[in-house]
C-alpha positions as CSV (number, residue, x, y, z in Angstrom):
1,X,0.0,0.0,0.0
2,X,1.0,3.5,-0.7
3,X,1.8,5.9,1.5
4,X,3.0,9.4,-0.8
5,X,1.8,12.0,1.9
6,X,3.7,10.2,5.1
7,X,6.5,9.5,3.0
8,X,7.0,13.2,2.1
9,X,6.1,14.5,5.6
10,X,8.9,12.3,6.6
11,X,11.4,13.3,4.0
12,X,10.9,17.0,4.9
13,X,11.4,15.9,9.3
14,X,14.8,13.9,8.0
15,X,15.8,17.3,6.1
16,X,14.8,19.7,9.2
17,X,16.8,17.2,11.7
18,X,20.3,17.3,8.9
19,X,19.8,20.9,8.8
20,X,19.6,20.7,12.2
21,X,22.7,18.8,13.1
22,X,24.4,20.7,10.3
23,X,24.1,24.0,12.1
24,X,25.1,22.2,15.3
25,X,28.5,21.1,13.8
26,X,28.6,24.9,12.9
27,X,28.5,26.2,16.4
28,X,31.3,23.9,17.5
29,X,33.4,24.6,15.2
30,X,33.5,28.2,15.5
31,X,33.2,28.0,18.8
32,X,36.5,25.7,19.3
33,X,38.1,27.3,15.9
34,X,38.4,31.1,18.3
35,X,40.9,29.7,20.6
36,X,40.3,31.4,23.6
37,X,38.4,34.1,24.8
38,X,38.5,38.1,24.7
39,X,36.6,39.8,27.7
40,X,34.9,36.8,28.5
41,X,33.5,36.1,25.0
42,X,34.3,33.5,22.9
43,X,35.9,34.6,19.6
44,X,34.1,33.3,16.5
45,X,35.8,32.5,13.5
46,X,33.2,32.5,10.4
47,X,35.8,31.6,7.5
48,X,36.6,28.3,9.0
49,X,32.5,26.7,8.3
50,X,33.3,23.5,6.2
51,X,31.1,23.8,3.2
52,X,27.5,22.3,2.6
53,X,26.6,19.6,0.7
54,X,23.0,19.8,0.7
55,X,22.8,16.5,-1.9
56,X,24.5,14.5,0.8
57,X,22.2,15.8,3.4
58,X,19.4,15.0,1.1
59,X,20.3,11.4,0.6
60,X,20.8,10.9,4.5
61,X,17.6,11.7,4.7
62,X,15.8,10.0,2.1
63,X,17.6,6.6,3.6
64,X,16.5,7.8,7.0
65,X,12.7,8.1,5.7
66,X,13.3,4.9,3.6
67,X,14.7,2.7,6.8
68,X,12.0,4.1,9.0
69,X,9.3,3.2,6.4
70,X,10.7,-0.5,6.1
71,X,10.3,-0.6,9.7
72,X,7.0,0.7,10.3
73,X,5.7,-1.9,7.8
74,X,7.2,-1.4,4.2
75,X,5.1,1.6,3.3
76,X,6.4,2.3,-0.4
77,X,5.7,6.0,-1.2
78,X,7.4,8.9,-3.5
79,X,7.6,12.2,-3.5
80,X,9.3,15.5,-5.2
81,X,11.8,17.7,-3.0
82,X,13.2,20.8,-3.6
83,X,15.0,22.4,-0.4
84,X,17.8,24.7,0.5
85,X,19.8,25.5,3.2
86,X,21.2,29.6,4.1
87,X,24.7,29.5,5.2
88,X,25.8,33.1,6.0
89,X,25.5,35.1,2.6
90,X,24.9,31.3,0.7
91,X,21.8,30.2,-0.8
92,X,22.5,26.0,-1.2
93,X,19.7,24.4,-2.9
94,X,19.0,21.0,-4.1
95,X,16.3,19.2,-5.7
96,X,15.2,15.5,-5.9
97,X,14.5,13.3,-8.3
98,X,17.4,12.8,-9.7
99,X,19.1,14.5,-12.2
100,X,19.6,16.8,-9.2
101,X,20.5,20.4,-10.1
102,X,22.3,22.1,-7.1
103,X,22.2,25.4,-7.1
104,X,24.9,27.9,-4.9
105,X,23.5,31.5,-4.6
106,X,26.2,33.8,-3.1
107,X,24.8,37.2,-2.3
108,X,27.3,40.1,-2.7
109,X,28.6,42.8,-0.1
């Protein structure tokens, strides 16, 4: 049985929790990439952030929504995704089904 509208609710949790984790790993590093502290506040290094790779994200996520699916009874489902992610002045976008264009938007200063 098919089940398009759970399968792309849970495509779009798996890509909010990447996100998430993405920006977590984001705060570290900048916060262990200042090296000490100046008046008590931590100094934050922006030009250290590794870059994104939204497509990578992506596909963790559709195998986390494809493994949870399997496990919740072998729901089959599809769906079309287009998302991005804002890293500082950076517009990374990807889009699913494959071919998958990936777009970088870099807003000038």
């Amino acid at each position: 049985m098919g089940r398009p509208g759970l399968w792309a609710r849970l495509l779009m949790h798996y890509w909010a929790l990447e996100c998430e984790e993405r920006m977590q790993l984001w705060k570290v590093e900048r916060a262990t990439s200042g090296g000490g502290t100046d008046s008590g506040l931590m100094k934050v290094s922006y030009g250290d952030e590794k870059e994104v790779d939204v497509v990578a994200m992506l596909q963790r996520a559709y195998l986390r929504t494809a493994i949870e699916m399997e496990r919740t009874g072998g729901w089959v489902g599809s769906t079309t995704a287009c998302v991005g992610l804002l890293q500082r002045s950076t517009l990374h976008i990807a889009n699913v089904p494959p071919p998958s264009p990936v777009l970088e938007l870099t807003v000038a200063r």
